[in-house]
C-alpha positions in Angstrom: 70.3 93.4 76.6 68.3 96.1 78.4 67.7 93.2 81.2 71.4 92.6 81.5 72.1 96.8 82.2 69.5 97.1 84.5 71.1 94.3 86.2 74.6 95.5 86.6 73.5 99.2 87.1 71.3 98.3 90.0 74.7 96.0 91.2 76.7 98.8 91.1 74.4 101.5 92.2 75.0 103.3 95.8 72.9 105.7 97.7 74.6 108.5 99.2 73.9 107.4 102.5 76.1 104.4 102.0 78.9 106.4 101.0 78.8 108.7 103.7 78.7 105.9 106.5 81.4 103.8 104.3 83.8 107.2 104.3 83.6 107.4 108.1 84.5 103.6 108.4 87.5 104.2 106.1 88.2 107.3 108.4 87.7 105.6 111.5 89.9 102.5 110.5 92.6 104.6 109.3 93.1 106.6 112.5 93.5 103.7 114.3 96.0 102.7 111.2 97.9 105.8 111.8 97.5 105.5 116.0 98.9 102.0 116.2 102.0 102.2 113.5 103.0 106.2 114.8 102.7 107.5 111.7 104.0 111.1 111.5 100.4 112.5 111.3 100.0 115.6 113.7 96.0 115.6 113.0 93.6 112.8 112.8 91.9 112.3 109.1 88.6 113.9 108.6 86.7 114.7 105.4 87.8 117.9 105.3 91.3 117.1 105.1 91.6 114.2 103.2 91.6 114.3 99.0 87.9 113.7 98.3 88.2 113.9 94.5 90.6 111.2 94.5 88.9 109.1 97.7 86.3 106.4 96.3 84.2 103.9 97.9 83.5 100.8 96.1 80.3 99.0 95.2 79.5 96.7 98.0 78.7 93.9 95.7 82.0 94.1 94.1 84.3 93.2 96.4 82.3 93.6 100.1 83.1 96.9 101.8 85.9 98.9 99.4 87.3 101.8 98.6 90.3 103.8 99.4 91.7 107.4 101.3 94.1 109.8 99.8 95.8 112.2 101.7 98.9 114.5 100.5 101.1 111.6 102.0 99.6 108.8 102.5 97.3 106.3 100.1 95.1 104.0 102.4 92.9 101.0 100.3 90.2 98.7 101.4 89.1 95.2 100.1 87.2 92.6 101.1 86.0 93.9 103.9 89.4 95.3 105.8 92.3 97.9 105.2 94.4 96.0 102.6 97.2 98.0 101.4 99.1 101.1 102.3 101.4 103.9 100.9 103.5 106.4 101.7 103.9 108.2 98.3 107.1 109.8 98.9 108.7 105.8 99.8 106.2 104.7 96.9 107.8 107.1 94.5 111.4 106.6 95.1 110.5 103.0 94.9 108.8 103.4 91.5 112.2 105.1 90.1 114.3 102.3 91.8 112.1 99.5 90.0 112.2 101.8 86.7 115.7 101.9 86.3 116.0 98.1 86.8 113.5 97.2 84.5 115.6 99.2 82.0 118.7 97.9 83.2 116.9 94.3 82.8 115.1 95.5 79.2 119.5 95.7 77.4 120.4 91.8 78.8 120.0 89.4 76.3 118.7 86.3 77.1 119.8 83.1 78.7 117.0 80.9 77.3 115.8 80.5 73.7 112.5 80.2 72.4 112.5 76.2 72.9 113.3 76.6 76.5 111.1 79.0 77.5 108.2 76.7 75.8 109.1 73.7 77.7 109.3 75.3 80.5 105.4 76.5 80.7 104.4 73.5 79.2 105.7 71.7 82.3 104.7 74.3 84.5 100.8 74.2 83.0 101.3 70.3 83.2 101.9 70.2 87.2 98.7 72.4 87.7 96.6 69.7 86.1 96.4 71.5 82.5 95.9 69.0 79.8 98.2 70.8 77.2 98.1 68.1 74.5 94.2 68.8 74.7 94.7 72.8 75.1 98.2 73.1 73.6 
């Protein structure tokens, strides 16, 4: 078991170094971000005015070059590599609310399909992706 730690410690390790240089790419890709789509910034994104505490950069083995920017506005994520996602958290929160209410509104309907239905129906959806569900069923 000690074999096994050492292992994923040593994957997930990262020097300083390595977070500094990945913290200036984020930086540098998310300017351009904010250049190209006119985002209401009135100051580009440095270090010193970004959320640090809540800023991360991801083991490289993971997922390739990862991690993610937080500013009091905007949420900018990395993946694989490449800027993946973005946020506006004042759009994102009235979004959340919007999708909160309808999953309550949705949570009081009853339901159209019984039991039966909703069985056959992922039986034949497991079936067309080549699931052998008289084996696995």
């Amino acid at each position: 078991m000690t074999n096994l730690v050492a292992v994923v410690t040593n994957k997930l390790f990262i020097t300083a170094a390595y977070k500094y240089v990945a913290m200036a790419v984020m930086l540098t890709n998310c300017n351009l971000f904010v250049q190209e789509t006119h985002l209401p910034l009135d100051h580009p994104l440095t270090q010193t005015n970004i959320i640090l505490s809540r800023c991360s950069v991801a083991p490289p083995r993971l997922m390739g070059f990862g991690g993610s920017i937080v500013t009091e506005k905007y949420f900018f994520g990395f993946g694989h590599d490449h800027l993946a996602n973005f946020w506006q958290w004042e759009f994102h929160a009235e979004s959340m609310k919007n999708i909160r209410a309808q999953q309550e509104q949705w949570s009081k309907m009853t339901s159209q399909v019984d039991t039966n239905e909703v069985r056959e129906l992922a039986l034949d959806w497991l079936t067309s992706l080549g699931v052998d569900v008289a084996t696995n069923g």
